[in-house]
Residue, then its C-alpha position, 0 to 999 in steps of 0.5 A: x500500500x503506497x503512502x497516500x493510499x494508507x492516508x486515504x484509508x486512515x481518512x476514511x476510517x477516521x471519518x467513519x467512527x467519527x460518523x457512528x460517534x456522531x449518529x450514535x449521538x445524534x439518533x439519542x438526541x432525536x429520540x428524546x425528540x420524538x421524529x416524525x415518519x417523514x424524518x426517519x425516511x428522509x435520514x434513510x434516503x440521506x445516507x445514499x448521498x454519501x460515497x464512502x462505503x464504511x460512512x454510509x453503512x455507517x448512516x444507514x445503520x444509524x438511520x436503521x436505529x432510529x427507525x427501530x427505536x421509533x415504534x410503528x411507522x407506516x409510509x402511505x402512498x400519494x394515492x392513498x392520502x387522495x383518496x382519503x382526502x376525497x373521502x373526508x371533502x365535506x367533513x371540518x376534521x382538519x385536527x383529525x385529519x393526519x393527510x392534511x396541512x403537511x405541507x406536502x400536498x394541496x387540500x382538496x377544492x373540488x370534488x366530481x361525482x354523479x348524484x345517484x339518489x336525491x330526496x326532498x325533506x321539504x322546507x327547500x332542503x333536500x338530501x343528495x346521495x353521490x356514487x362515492x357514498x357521501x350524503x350531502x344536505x342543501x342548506x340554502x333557498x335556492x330552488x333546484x331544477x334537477x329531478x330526483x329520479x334521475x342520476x346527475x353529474x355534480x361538482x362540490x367545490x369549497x366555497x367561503x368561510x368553511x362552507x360547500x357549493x354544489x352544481x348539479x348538471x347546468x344548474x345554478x350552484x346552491x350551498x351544501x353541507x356534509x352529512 
């Protein structure tokens, strides 16, 4: 082995216990801090940045340790969390709702689907069923055009101050709330 070389390897191997020291340590403080899923991925997908092999193993065996250490941890897919948003659209379970206000996808504004029942409970307000399962309730004066026999393409969009529009077919919009 030539004189840079050995250099080269005390390098690298100095690197690499002072990266364990330095995970080791680190992975103790995060855990008294309580990482979220999303930071234990991000310190598994860092450590395939690093070149040297022993300071990578390194990192991923720290990484590993902290994964371990933190219990249960489920990764969902974007798929997923749309459908569940799409599935929870109506309902005001912000403080609930684990798929939003992460920062990492859009909230829900809309959602498409075709009105499968509608039932008037009189009084203006009718009770509108959607293929997707949700009941929604009309809440406004605004008389409705739209027959209730007959299946209709609807639109609810997020309107002002926490409320809901809906459209059905070419209908004028009418406020609506989720049931």
């Amino acid at each position: 082995m030539t004189r840079s070389a050995a250099k080269s390897a005390k390098k690298i191997a100095v690197l690499s216990v002072t990266a364990v020291i330095f995970a080791s340590n680190q992975a103790a403080a995060e855990q008294d801090l309580a990482p979220s899923g999303s930071d234990l991925i991000g310190a598994v997908t860092q450590c395939t940045t690093i070149a040297a092999d022993a300071a990578r193993l390194a990192c991923f065996d720290a990484a590993a340790a902290r994964l371990s250490a933190a219990g249960e941890v489920v990764i969902v897919s974007r798929q997923d969390v749309q459908q569940n948003q799409r599935r929870l659209f109506g309902f005001n379970v912000t403080g609930l709702n684990p798929f939003s206000g992460s920062g990492e996808s859009e909230e829900l504004q809309s959602i498409s689907a075709t009105m499968t029942s509608a039932r008037n409970l009189g009084r203006g307000e009718w009770s509108i069923t959607l293929d997707d399962g949700s009941v929604w309730r009309k809440t406004d004066g605004v008389d409705v055009l739209f027959s209730a026999n007959r299946q209709y393409p609807v639109t609810v969009r997020r309107a002002a101050l926490g409320s809901y529009m809906m459209k059905v077919a070419n209908d004028p919009p009418f406020r609506v709330r989720r049931e």
